[in-house]
C-alpha beads as a LAMMPS data file, in Angstrom:
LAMMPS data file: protein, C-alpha beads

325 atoms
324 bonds

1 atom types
1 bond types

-500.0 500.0 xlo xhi
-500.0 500.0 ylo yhi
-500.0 500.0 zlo zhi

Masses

1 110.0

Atoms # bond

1 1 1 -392.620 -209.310 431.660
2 1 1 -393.402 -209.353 435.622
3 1 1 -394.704 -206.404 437.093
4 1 1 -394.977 -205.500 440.803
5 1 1 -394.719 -202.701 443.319
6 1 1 -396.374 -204.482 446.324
7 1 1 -393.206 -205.558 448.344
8 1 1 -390.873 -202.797 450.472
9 1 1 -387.862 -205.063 449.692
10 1 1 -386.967 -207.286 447.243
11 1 1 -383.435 -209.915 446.878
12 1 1 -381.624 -211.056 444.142
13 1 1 -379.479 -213.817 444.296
14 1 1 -377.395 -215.181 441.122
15 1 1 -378.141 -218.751 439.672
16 1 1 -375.127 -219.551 439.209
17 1 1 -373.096 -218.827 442.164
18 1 1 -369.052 -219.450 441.680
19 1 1 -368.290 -222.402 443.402
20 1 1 -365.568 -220.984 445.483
21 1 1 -367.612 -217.936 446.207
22 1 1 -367.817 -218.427 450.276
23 1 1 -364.182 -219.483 450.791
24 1 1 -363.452 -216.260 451.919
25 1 1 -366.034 -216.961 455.167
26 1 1 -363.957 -216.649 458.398
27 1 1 -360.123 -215.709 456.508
28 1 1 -359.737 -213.778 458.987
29 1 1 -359.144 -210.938 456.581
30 1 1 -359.239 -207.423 457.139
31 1 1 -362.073 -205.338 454.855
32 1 1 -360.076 -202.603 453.777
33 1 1 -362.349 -199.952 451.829
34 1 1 -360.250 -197.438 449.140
35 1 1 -361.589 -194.232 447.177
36 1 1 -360.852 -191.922 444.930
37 1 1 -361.950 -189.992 441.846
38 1 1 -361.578 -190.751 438.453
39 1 1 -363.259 -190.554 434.807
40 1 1 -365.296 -187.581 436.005
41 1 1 -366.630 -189.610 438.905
42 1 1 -365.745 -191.071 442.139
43 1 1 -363.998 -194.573 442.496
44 1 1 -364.511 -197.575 445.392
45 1 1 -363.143 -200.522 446.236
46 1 1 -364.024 -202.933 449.508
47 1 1 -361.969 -206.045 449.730
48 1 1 -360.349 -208.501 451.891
49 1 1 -356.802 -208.094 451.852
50 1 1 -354.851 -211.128 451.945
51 1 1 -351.960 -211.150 454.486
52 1 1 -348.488 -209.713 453.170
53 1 1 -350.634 -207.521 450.857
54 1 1 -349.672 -203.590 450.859
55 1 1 -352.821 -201.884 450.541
56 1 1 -350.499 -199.553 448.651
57 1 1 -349.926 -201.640 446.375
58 1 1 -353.646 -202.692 445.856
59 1 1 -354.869 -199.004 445.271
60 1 1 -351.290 -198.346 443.407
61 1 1 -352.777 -201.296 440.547
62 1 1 -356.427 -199.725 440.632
63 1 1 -355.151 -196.093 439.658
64 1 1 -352.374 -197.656 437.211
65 1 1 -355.976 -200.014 435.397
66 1 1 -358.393 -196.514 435.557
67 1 1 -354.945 -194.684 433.607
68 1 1 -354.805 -197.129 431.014
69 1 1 -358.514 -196.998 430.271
70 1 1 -358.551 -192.958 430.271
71 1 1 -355.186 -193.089 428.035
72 1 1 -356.919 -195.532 425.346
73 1 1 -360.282 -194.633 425.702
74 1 1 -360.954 -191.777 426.615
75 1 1 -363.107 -189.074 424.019
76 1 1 -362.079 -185.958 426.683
77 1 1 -358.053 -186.082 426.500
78 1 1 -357.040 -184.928 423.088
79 1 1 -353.944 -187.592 423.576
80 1 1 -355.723 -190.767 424.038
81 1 1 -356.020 -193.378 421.201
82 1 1 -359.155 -192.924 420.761
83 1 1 -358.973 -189.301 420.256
84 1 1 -355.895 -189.757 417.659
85 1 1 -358.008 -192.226 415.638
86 1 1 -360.802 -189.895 415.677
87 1 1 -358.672 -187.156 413.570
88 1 1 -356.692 -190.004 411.717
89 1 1 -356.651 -190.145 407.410
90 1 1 -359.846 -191.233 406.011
91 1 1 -358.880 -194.809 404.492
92 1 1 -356.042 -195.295 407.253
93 1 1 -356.303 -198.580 409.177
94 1 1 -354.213 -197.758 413.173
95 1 1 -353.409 -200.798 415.222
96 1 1 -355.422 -200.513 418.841
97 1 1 -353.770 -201.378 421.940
98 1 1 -355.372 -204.603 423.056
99 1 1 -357.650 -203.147 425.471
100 1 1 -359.051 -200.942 423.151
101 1 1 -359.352 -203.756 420.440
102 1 1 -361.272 -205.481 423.222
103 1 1 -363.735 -202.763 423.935
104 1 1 -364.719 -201.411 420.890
105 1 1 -365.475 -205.086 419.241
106 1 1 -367.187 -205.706 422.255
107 1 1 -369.120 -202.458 421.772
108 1 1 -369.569 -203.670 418.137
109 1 1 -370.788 -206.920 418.826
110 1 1 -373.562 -205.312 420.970
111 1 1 -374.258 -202.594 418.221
112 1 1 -374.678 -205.971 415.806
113 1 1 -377.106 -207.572 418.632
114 1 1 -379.441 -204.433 419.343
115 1 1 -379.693 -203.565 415.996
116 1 1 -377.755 -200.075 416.434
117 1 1 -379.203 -199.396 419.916
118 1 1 -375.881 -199.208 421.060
119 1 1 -373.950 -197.422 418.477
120 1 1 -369.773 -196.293 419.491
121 1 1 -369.566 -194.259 416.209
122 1 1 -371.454 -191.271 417.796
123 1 1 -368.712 -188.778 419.237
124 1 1 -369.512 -186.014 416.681
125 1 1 -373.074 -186.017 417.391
126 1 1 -372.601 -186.212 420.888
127 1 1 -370.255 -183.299 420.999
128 1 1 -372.816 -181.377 418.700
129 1 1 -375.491 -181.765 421.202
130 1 1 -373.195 -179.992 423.417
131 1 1 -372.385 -183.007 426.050
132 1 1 -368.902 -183.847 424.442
133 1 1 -365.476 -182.120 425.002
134 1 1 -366.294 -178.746 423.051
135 1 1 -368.616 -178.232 425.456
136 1 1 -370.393 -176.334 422.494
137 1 1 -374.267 -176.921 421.167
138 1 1 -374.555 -176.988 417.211
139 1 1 -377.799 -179.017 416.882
140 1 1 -377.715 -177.323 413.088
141 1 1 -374.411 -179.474 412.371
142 1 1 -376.179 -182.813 413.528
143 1 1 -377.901 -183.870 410.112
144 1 1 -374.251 -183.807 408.322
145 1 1 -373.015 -185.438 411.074
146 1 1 -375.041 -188.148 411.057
147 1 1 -374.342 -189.073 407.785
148 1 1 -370.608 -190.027 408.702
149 1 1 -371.492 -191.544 411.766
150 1 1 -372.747 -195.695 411.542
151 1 1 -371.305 -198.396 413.520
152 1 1 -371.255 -200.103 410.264
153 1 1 -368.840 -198.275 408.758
154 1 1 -366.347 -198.628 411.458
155 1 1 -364.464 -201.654 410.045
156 1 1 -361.801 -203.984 412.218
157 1 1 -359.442 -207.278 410.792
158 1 1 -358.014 -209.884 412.552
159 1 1 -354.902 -208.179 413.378
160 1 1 -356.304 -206.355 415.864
161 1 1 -356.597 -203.032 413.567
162 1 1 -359.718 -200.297 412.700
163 1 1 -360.308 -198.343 409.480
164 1 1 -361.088 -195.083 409.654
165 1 1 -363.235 -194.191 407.025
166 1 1 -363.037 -190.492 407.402
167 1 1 -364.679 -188.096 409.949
168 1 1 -365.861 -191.464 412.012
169 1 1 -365.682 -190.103 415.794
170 1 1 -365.705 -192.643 418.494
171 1 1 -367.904 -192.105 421.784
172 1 1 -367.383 -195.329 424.271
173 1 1 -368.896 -193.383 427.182
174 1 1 -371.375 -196.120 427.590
175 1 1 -368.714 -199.351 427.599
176 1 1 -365.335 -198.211 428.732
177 1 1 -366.500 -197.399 432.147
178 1 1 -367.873 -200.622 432.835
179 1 1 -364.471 -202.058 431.194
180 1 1 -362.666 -200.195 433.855
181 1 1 -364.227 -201.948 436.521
182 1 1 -363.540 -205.753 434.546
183 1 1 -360.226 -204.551 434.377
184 1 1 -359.825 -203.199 437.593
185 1 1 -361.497 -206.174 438.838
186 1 1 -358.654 -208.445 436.864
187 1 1 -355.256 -206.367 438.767
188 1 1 -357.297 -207.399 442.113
189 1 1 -357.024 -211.230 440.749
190 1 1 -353.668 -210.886 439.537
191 1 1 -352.768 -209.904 443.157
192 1 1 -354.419 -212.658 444.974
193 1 1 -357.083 -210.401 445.900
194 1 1 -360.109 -212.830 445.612
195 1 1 -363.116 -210.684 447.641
196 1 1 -363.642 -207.430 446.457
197 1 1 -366.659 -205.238 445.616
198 1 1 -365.734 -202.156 443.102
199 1 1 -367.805 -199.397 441.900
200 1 1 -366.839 -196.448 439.433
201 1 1 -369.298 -193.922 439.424
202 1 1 -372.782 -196.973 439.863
203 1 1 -371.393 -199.454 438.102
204 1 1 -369.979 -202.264 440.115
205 1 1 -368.979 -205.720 440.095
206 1 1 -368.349 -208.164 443.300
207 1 1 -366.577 -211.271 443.914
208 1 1 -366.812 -213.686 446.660
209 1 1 -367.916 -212.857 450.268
210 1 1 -366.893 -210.771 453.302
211 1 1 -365.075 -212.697 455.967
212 1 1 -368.829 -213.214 458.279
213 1 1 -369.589 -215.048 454.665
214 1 1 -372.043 -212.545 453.718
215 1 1 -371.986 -211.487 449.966
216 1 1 -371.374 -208.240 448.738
217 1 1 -374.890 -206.717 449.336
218 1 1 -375.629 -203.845 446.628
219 1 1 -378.886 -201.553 446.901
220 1 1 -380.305 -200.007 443.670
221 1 1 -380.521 -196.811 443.465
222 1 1 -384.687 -196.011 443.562
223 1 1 -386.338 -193.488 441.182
224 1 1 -388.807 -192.962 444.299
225 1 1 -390.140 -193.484 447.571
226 1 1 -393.144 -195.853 445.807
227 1 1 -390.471 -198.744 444.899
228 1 1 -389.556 -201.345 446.982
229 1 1 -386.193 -201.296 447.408
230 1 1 -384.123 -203.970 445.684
231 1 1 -381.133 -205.667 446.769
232 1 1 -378.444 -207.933 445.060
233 1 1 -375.752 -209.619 445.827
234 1 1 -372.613 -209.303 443.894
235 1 1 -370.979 -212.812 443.998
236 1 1 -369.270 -213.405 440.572
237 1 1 -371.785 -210.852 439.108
238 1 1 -371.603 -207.216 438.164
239 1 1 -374.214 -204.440 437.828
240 1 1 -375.014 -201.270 436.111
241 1 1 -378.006 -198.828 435.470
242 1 1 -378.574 -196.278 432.823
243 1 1 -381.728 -193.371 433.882
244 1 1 -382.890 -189.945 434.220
245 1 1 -379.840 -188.508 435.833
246 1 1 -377.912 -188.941 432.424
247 1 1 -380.976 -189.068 429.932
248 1 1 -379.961 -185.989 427.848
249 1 1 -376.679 -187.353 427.353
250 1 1 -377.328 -190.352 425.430
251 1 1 -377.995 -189.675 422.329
252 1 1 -381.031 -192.167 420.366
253 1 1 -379.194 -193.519 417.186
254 1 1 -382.431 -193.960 415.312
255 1 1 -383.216 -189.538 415.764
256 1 1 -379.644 -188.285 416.670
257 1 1 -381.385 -186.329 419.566
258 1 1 -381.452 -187.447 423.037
259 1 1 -382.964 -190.259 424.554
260 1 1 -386.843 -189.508 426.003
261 1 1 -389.800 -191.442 427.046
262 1 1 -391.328 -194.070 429.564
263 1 1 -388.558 -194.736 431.358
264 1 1 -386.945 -193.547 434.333
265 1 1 -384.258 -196.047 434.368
266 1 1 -382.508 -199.473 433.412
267 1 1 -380.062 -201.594 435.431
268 1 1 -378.820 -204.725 433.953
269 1 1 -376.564 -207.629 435.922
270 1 1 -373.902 -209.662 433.862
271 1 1 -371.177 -211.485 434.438
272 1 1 -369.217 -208.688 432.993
273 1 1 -369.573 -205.180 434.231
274 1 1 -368.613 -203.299 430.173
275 1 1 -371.668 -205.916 429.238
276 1 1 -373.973 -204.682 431.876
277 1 1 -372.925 -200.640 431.257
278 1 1 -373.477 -201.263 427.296
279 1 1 -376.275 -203.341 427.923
280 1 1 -378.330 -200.715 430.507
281 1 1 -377.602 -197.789 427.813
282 1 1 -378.563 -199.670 424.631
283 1 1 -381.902 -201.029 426.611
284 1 1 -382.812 -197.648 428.047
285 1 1 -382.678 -195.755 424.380
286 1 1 -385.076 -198.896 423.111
287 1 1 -387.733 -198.005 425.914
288 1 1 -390.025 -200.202 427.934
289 1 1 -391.419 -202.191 425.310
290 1 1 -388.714 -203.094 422.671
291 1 1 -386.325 -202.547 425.600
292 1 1 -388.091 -205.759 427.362
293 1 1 -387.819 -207.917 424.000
294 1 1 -384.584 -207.202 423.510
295 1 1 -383.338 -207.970 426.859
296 1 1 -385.586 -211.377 426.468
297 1 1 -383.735 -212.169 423.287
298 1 1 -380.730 -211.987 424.807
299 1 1 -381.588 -213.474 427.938
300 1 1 -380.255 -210.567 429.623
301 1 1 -381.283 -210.023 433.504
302 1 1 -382.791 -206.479 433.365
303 1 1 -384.989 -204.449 435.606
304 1 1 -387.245 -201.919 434.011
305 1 1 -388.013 -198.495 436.022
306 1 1 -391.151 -196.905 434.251
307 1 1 -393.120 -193.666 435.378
308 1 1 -396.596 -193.882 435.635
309 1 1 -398.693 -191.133 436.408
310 1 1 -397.134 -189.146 439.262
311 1 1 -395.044 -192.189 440.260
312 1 1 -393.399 -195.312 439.190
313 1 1 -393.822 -198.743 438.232
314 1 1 -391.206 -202.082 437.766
315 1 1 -391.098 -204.552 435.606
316 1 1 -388.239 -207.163 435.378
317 1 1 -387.118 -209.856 432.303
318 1 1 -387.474 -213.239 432.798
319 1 1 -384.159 -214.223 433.907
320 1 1 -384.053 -211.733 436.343
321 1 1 -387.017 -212.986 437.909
322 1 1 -385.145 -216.136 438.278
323 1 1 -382.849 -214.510 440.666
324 1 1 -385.536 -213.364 442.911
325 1 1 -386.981 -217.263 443.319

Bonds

1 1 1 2
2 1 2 3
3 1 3 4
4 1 4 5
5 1 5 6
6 1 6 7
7 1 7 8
8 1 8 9
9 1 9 10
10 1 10 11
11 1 11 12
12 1 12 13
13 1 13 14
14 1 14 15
15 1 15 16
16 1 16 17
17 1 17 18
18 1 18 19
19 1 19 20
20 1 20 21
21 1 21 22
22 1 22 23
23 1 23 24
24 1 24 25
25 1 25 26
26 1 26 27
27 1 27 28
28 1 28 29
29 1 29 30
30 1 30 31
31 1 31 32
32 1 32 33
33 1 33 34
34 1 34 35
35 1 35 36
36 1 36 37
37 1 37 38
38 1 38 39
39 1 39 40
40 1 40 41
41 1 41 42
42 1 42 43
43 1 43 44
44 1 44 45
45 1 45 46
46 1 46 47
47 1 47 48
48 1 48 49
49 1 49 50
50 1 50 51
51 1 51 52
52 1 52 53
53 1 53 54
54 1 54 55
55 1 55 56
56 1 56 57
57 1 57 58
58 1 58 59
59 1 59 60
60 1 60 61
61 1 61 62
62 1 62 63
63 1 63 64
64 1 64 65
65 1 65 66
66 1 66 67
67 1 67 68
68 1 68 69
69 1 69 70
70 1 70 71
71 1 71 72
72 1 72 73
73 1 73 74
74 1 74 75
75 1 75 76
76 1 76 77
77 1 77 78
78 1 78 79
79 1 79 80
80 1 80 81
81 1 81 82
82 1 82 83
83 1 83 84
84 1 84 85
85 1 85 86
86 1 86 87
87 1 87 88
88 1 88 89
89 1 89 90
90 1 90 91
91 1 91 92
92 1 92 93
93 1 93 94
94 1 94 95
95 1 95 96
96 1 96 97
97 1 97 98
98 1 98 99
99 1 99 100
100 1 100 101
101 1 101 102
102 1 102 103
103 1 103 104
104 1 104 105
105 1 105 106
106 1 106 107
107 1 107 108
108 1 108 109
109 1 109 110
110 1 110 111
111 1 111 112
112 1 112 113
113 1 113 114
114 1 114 115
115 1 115 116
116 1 116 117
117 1 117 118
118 1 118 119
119 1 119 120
120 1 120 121
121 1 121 122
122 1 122 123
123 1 123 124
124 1 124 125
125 1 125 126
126 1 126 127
127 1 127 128
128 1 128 129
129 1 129 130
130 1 130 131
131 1 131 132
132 1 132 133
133 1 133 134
134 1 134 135
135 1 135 136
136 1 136 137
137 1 137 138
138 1 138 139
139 1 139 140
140 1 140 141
141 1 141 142
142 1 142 143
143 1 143 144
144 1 144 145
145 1 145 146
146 1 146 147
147 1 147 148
148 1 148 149
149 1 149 150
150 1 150 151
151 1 151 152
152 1 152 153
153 1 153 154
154 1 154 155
155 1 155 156
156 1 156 157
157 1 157 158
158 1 158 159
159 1 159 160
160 1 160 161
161 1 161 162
162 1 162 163
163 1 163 164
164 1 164 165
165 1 165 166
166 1 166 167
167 1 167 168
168 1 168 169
169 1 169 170
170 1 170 171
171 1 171 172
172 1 172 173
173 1 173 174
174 1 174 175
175 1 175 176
176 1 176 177
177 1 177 178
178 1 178 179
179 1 179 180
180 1 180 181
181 1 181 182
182 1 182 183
183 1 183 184
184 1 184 185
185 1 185 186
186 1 186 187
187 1 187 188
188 1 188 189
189 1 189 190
190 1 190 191
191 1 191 192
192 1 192 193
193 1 193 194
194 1 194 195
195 1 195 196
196 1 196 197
197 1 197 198
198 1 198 199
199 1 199 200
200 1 200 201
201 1 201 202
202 1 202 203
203 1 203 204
204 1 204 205
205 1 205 206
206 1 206 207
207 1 207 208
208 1 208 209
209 1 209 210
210 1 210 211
211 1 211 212
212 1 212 213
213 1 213 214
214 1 214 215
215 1 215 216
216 1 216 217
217 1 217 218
218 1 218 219
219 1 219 220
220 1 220 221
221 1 221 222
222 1 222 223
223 1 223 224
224 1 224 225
225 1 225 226
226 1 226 227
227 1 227 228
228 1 228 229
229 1 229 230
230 1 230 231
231 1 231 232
232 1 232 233
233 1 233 234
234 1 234 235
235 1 235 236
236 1 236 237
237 1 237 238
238 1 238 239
239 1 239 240
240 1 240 241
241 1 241 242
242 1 242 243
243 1 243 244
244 1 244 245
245 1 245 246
246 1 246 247
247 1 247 248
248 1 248 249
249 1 249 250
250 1 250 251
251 1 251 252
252 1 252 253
253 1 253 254
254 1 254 255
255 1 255 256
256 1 256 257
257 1 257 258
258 1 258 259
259 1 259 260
260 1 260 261
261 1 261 262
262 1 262 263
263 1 263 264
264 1 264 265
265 1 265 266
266 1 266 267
267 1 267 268
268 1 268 269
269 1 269 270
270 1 270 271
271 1 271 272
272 1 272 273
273 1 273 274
274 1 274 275
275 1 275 276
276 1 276 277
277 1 277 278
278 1 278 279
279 1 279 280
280 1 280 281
281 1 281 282
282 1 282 283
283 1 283 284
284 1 284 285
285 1 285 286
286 1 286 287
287 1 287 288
288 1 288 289
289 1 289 290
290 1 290 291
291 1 291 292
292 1 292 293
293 1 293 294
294 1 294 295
295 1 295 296
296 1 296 297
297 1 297 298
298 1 298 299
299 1 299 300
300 1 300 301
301 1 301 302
302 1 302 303
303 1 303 304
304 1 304 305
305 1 305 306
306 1 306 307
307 1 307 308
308 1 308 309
309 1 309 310
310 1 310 311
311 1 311 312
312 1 312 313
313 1 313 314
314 1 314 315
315 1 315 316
316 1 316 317
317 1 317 318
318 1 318 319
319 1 319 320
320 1 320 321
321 1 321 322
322 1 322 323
323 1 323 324
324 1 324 325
């Protein structure tokens, strides 16, 4: 664990930078910059746009990739997929559009590596506590609930398929976001869009360079005027913090009640941005000290925002202090 508060500015810079990351310097290239709102939150997307490229057609496939991920995934529209398997049969297995297959076994596989930290199976409690689509606090209901919830229950084959126990209720609030930036990030590929920074409501992922052949420079978000401020460029890399400004609504899986303690906040770079987003939530629920092993054990770049006293302090895993060398 590093700790320091000394410098006004600090720069992170991946390892591991694509090789093909600065053939975008001097394309010629328009920036273009598009907006918008979606999943509760506002959208953005800077990119070079390749010549013979309708820009209506670039913010025509980010709309169409946000759509699919609210129409799978989404625990607020009482149509999506999700929502239908959460009032499915118990003992029914439902076949999952691949994107949602993707994202939950993702989620899963991160449940498996935190040891719960990060648990999908949570909707009921979530809604209980008053921060789900009822919009309704029952704290009395939460000790029955918890007894269906349990990422271990939740059960998927080969085929692409999940069981539904009975009265499981899926919550991927803390994955699918992130997902809709990968997959946001894939249409701009698919185009021949190869520059591109996108952020859905702080969580954003960058690609190659703007046409001067600077990266995509990102600033964190400080918890206060005592922190240096920390930069990072986005080349091939993707970024996402979990903190204060959503504390109450993520809900500890070890007490069913909402996430308090040391921190202040957790942001956590990976290659993909639904990594990063589940990553950030699971570490900020462990707090500062298991937090910090865990993100060791995984080798996970992760920057640690603690309060201390009347302000704050940093401290940063290991690989992430290889970015700032």
């Amino acid at each position: 664990m590093t700790d320091s508060s000394q410098a006004s500015r600090r720069v992170l810079i991946p390892r591991d930078l694509p090789a093909d990351a600065l053939r975008g310097a001097g394309s010629g290239f328009p920036v273009c910059t598009l907006a918008g709102k979606t999943m509760g939150t506002y959208w953005s997307a800077c990119l070079q746009l390749p010549r013979g490229l309708n820009l209506e057609w670039v913010e025509a496939a980010l709309t169409s990739s946000f759509g699919l991920v609210i129409r799978q995934m989404s625990h607020w529209d009482e149509a999506s997929e999700l929502c239908r398997f959460n009032r499915a049969e118990a003992g029914t297995w439902h076949e999952l559009s691949p994107e949602f297959f993707l994202v939950l076994s993702r989620a899963v596989e991160i449940a498996r590596a935190s040891d719960g930290l990060l648990d999908p199976t949570l909707g009921e409690i979530v809604d209980l506590h008053g921060f789900g689509p009822s919009g309704s606090s029952h704290p009395e209901q939460v000790p029955s609930a918890r007894e269906r919830a349990g990422w271990r229950k939740l059960k998927l084959d080969l085929k692409g398929r999940a069981l539904q126990p009975g009265g499981l209720r899926l919550d991927l609030s803390s994955i699918a976001k992130g997902y809709a930036v990968d997959l946001a990030a894939e249409r701009l590929s698919t185009l021949g869009v190869e520059h591109f920074l996108i952020e859905i409501g702080g969580e954003l992922r960058g690609h190659g360079c703007k046409p001067d052949g600077e990266p995509w420079w990102v600033s964190l978000a400080r918890s206060s005027d005592d922190l240096p401020e920390t930069v990072a460029a986005l080349c091939g890399l993707s970024v996402a913090t979990s903190g204060d400004a959503f504390r109450r609504h993520l809900i500890d899986p070890r007490t069913a009640l909402s996430s308090d303690g040391a921190l202040a906040a957790v942001s956590v770079f990976a290659k993909q941005c639904m990594d990063a987003d589940a990553w950030a939530t699971a570490l900020f629920i462990a707090g500062p000290e298991e937090g910090m092993k865990l993100a060791e054990q995984q080798g996970l770049s992760a920057l640690f925002t603690l309060r201390a006293g009347e302000g704050h302090s940093e401290c940063w895993s290991a690989a992430l202090a290889a970015m700032l060398e």
